[in-house]
C-alpha positions as semicolon CSV with decimal commas, in nm:
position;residue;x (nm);y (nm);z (nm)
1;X;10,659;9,815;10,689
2;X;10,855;10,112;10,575
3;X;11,038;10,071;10,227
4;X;11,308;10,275;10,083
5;X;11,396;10,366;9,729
6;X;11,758;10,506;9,709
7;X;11,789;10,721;9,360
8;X;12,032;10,964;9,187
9;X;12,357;10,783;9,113
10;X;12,526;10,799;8,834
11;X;12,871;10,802;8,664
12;X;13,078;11,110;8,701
13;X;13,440;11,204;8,709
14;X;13,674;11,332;9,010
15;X;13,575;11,685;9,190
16;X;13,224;11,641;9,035
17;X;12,878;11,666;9,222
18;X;12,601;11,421;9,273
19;X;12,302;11,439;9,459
20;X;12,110;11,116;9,626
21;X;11,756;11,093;9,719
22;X;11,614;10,829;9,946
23;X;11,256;10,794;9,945
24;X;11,060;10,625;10,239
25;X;10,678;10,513;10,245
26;X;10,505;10,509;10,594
27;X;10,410;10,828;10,813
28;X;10,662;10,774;11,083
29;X;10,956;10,790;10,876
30;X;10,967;11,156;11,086
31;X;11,067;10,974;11,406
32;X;11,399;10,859;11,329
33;X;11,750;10,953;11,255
34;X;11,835;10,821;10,946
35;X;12,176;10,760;10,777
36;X;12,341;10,697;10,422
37;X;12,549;10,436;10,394
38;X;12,766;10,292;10,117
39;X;12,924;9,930;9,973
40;X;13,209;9,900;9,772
41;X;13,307;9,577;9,635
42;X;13,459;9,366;9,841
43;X;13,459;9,593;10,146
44;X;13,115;9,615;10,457
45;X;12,887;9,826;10,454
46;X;12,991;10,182;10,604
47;X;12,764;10,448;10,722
48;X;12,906;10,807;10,582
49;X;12,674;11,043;10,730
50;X;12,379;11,057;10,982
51;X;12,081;11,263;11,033
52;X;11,861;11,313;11,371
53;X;11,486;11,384;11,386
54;X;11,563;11,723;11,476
55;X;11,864;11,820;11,185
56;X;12,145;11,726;11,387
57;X;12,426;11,572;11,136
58;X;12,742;11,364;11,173
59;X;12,986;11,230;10,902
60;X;13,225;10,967;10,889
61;X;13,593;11,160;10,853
62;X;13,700;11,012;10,452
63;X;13,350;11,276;10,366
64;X;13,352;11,572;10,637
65;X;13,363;11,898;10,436
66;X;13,236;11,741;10,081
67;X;12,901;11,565;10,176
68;X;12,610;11,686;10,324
69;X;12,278;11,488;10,424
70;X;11,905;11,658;10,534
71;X;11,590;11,535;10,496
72;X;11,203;11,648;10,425
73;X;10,966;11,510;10,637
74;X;10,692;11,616;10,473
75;X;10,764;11,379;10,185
76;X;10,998;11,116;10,372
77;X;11,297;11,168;10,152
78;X;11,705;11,193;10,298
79;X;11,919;11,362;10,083
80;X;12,322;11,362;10,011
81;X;12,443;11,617;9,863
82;X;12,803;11,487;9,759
83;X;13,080;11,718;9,608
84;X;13,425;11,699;9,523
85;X;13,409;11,335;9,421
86;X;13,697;11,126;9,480
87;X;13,770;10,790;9,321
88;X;13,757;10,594;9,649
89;X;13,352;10,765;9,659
90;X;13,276;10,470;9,419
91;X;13,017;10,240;9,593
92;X;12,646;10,195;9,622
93;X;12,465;10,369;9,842
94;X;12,181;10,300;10,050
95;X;11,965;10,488;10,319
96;X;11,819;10,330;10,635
97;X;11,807;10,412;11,027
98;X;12,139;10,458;11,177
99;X;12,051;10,244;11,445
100;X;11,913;9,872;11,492
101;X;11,646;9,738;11,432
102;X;11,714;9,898;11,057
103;X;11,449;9,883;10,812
104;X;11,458;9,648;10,497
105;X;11,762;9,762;10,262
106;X;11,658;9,908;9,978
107;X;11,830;9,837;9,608
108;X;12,069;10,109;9,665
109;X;12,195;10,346;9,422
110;X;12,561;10,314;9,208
111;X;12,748;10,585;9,236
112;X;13,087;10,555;9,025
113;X;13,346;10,835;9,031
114;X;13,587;10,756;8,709
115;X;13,790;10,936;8,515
């Protein structure tokens, strides 16, 4: 059973940079596209950007141009690289497959964009 371990949140203000790690156990985390996703309150689940076995990336529209996701299969870790934080970034954010069956979530990570 694969787990995930999202990590690298944090508070920071508007046009600042985070960067999110998502850390898988299992050997055939290598096989899969995988995607971040985010929660804010009161609003589903979203998936923001999306990553193939082979590099090829997608993005929702609200974070073309300021996020950026790859991964290292060698150590089963997805990355987003987020820049130019806006407000309306504020969510948690998890990692799993970008398509069904998805692996257990993981605890997420809070990432807060505040003045």
């Amino acid at each position: 059973q694969v787990q995930l371990v999202e990590y690298g949140g944090g508070l920071v203000q508007p046009g600042g940079s985070l960067r999110l790690s998502c850390a898988a156990s299992g050997s055939i985390f290598s096989i899969y596209a995988m995607g971040w996703y985010r929660q804010a309150p009161g609003n589903q689940r979203e998936l923001v950007a999306s990553i193939t076995n082979s590099g090829i990336t997608n993005y929702a529209d609200s974070v073309k141009g300021r996020f950026t996701i790859s991964r290292d299969d060698a150590i089963n870790t997805v990355y987003l690289q987020m820049d130019s934080l806006k407000l309306e970034d504020t969510a948690v954010y998890y990692c799993n497959k970008n398509r069904l069956p998805r692996f257990p979530w993981g605890q997420g990570t809070q990432v807060t964009v505040s003045p």
